[in-house]
N, C-alpha and C positions, 0 to 999 in steps of 0.2 A: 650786335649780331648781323652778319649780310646776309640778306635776303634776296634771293630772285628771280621772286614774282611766282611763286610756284606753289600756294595756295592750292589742293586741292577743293574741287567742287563736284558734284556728282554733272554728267554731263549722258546726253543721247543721240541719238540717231536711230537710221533704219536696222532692223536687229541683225537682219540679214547680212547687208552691208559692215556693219561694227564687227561681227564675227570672222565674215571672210576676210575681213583686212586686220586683223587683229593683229600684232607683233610684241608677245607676252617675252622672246627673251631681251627688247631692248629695253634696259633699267635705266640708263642714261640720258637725259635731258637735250636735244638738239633744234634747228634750227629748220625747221619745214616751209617751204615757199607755196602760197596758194592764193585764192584769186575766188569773193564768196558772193560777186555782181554778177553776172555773165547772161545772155540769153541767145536762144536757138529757135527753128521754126513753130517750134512748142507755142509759141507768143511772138514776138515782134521784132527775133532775130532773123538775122538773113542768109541763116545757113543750119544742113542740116546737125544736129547733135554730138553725129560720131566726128562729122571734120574739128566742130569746136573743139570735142575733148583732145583730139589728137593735136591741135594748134598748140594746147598749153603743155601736152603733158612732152610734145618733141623739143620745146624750149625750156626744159627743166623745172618745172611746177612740179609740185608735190603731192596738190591737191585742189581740186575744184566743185565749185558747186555752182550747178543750172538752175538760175533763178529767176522762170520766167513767170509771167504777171496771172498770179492766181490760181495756176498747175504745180502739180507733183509730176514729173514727167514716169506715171502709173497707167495700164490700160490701153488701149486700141487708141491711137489716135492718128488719122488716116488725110495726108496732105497731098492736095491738086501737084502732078507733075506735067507744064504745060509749057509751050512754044509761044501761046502769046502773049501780045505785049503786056509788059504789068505781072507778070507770073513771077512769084516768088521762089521756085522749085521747077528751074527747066530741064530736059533731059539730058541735057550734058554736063550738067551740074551732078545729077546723079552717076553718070557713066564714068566721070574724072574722080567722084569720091571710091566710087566701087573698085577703080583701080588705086588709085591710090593708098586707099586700107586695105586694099587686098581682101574686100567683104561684099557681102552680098545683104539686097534689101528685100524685105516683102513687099509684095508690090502685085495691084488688081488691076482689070480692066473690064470694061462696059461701055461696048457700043468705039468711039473715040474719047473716051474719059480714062485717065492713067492715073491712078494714087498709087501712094506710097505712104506704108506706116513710120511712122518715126520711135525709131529706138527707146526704149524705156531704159530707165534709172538703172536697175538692175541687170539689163544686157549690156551697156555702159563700162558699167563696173566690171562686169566676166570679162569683155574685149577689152577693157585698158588698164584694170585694177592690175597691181602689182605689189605686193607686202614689200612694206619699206620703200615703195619708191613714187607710186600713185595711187593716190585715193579719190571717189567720187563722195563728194559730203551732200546729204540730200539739202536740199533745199526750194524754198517758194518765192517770190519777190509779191507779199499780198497788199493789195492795190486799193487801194483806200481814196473814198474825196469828201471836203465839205465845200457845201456852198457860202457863204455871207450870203446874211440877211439883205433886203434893200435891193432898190432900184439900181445901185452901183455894185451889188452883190457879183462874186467871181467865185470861180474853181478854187479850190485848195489843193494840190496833189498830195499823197499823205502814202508813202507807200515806206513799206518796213519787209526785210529780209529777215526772213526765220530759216536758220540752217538747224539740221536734226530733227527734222519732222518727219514722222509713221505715213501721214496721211494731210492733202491736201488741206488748209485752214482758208473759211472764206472772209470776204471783207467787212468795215463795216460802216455804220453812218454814227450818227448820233448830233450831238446840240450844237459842237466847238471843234476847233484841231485838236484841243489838248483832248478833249472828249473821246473825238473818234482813235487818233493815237492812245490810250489808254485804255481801250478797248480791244484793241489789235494786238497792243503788248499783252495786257493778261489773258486774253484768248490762246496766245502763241505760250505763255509760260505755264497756262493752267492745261493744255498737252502736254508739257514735258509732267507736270506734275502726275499727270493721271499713267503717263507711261513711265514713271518712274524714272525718267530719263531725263536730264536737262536740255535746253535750248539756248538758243545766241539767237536775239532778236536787234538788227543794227536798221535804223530809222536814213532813211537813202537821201540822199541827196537835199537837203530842208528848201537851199534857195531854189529849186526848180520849179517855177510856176509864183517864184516870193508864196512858195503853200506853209512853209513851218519857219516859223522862227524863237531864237534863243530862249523868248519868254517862255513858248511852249517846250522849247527843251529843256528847260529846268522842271517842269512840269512832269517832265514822264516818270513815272511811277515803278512799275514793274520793266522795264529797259531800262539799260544801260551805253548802249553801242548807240553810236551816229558815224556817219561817212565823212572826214575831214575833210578827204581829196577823192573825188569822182571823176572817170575819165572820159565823163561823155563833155562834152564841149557844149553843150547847153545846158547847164545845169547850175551856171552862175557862181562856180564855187568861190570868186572873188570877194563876191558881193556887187554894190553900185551904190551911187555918190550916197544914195539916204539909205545903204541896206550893210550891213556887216558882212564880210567873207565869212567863209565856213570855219575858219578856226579862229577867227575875231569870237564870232559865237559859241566857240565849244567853250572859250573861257567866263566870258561873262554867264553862260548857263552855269557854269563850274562854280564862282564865286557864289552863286544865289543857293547851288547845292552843299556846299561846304558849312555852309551856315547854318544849314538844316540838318541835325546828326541822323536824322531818320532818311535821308538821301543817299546812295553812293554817288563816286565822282562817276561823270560821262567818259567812255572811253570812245578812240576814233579811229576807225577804219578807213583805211587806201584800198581803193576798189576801181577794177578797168570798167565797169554797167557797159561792158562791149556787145554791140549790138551787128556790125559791119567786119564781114571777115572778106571781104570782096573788091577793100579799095575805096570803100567811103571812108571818108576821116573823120564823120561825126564823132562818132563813138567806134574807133577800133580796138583789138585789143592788147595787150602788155604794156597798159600807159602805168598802172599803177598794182600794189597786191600789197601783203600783208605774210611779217614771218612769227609762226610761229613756234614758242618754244615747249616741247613736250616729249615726255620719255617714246611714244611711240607714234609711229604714221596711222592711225586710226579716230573714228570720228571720235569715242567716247574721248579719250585723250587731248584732240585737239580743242575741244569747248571745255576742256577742264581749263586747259592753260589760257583759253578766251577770257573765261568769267573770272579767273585768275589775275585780268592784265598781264601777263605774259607773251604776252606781244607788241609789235612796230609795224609803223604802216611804214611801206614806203614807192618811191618813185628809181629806184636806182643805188641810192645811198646804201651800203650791207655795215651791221653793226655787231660788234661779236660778243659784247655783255650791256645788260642793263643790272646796276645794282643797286642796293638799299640799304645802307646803314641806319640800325635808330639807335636812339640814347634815350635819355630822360628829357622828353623835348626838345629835342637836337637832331637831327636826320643828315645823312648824306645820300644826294642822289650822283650816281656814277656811270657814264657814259661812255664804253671804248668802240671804236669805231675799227672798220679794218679797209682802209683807202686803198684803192686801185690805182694801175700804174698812172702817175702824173695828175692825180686828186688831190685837192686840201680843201678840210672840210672845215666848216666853223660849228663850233657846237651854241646852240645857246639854250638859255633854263627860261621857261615861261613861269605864271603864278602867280600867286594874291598874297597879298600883309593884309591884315587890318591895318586900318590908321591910327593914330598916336592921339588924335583928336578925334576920334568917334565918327569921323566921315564915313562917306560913300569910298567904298573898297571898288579898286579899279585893277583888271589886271594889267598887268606891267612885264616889261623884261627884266628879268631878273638879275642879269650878268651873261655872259659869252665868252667865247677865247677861242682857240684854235684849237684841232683835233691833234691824232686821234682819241684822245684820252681824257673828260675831265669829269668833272665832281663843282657837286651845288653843297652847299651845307645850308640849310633851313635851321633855322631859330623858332622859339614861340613868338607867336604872332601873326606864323607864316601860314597860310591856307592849304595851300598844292601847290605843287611842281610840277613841271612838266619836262621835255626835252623834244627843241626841235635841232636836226642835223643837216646844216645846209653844204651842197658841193659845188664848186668851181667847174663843173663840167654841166653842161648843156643836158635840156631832155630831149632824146632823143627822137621826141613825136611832141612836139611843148602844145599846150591847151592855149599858152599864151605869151606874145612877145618875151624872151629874153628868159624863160621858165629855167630853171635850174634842176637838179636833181636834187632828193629831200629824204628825209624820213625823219618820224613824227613818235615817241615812246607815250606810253602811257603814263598819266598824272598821278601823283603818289599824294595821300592825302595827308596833312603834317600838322595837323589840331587834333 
């Protein structure tokens, strides 16, 4: 039977939001482009809200969500508009966006002190929502740390994005990583529970700060979702000489979950965590996003098809089916790609065997060949599959010498 990935799940969001962007006559299953890391003056971006939305949504996004660190962007919240040095929000920064969007801001004054409120979620949505063609997905980026114990004791950073949330969720502590990560998951999933709505809880960035690693990612419980590729530039997604890169690690957490039937596999998100709309390169944004596939442009829709695996992260790479053939312990995973002009892409299959001798299970590549088109066939014995799609063209903003363009499917579990 072919499969593709279309598993429904109950899923949530803002109700408000899910309503207004609802598109009940689209039946058919397509291809949504969106971007679920992002931040605004809200937190530790460096611009105001309305230009970010309007950045993604004039470069063809679908759909985004402001995830900045431990806000709902809900309520009054009133930012310094000032001349000096150091000022995050100068007036001409205000006066260029005002033209530019053809909008106007609230805005107080006392004495020589000038604020300015920043746009909520929901004004957001009225100025740029569009059925069928943008949507705002609510979201939080909730910011989490532990310390180690000891005289040589450090930071952990531990931060996890919840999209579809009603209402702000705050951080938390506890004994270990695995600890306070599993804390922060079932906080985030025991909301959707109570509102009846589901959540998409994706674990950010692991090597930033060397705060999470693979151990603790096989560790998470109630999550699913990790960030493979992040487009801030300090965030280590390589790894270093004694640390694994970020999808070195999604497999070896993969393997330790496969093994365990009461686990699902991890899936992995491409996320820009654009923070610099101004010309810093740290973190800018359209380095990386995420497509998915789902009968409508609306949040409930697109966290069906999330928690579905129904989606590719990617960097540039566009792929026009992901599919699943199973049999009686036999599977095929099928890969077609849709190359642009002067691209060749190479497909390759990730994933685990057990060993024949009862070893230590290692992940491995599994086979490769050239695009656009191929297929894995798993066998018993096989753990999961994955597909990464690599291309012959350059990225266009690279994090790193010689960076190529990519996209990364979700792992099919095959025991």
């Amino acid at each position: 039977m072919r499969l593709r990935h279309r598993v429904a799940l109950a899923a949530g969001c803002l109700a408000s939001l899910a309503v207004a962007t609802a598109t009940p006559e689209a039946k058919e299953s397509r291809w949504w482009k969106g971007n679920t890391h992002t931040h605004t003056l809200w937190s530790d971006g460096d611009a105001l809200p309305d230009v970010v939305t309007a950045w993604y949504k004039r470069r063809g996004y679908h759909f985004l969500s402001l995830t900045d660190h431990n806000v709902l962007q809900q309520g009054d919240t009133w930012f310094p508009v000032s001349e000096r040095a150091g000022s995050r929000l100068r007036p001409e920064q205000v006066t260029a966006a005002a033209e530019d969007l053809e909008a106007s801001f609230e805005e107080r004054t006392s004495g020589d002190t000038r604020d300015l409120r920043l746009s909520r979620l929901a004004e957001l949505q009225e100025r740029f929502g569009e059925a069928g063609r943008f949507l705002m997905l609510p979201g939080e980026e909730v910011t989490s740390s532990w310390r180690s114990p000891g005289k040589d004791g450090r930071g952990h950073p531990i931060h996890v994005n919840a999209l579809g949330l009603t209402r702000p969720l705050p951080p938390a502590s506890g004994e270990s990583v695995v600890d306070v990560l599993n804390k922060v998951l079932s906080t985030i999933a025991e909301h959707g529970d109570e509102e009846g709505l589901a959540t998409v809880a994706h674990l950010n960035h692991p090597n930033f700060g060397w705060g999470v690693t693979w151990e603790d990612m096989a560790a998470m419980r109630r999550g699913r979702f990790f960030e493979v590729y992040n487009g801030h530039r300090s965030t280590n997604d390589l790894g270093a000489e004694d640390r694994p890169g970020c999808e070195r690690m999604w497999d070896l957490a993969n393997v330790r979950r496969a093994l365990d039937p009461t686990l699902p596999l991890l899936y992995g998100v491409a996320t820009d965590d654009a923070h610099h709309y101004s010309g810093n390169p740290v973190a800018a944004p359209g380095r990386a996003w995420i497509q998915v596939r789902a009968e409508a442009l609306e949040t409930q829709a697109l966290l069906r098809a999330m928690n579905a695996g129904d989606f590719y992260g990617s960097t540039g790479v566009v792929l026009e089916d992901i599919a699943v053939d199973r049999g009686d312990g036999v599977g095929t995973l099928t890969i077609t790609a849709a190359p642009r002009e002067g691209e060749e892409l190479t497909i390759e299959f990730w994933g685990a065997r057990r060993n024949a001798d009862g070893g230590p299970v290692e992940p491995e590549l599994l086979g490769s060949g050239p695009g656009p088109e191929l297929n894995y066939t798993w066998t018993p014995g096989h753990l999961f599959v994955r597909a990464r799609v690599l291309s012959n063209l350059p990225h266009p903003d690279p994090g790193s010498p010689g960076e190529v363009q990519a996209a990364w499917t979700q792992p099919v579990r095959a025991n």
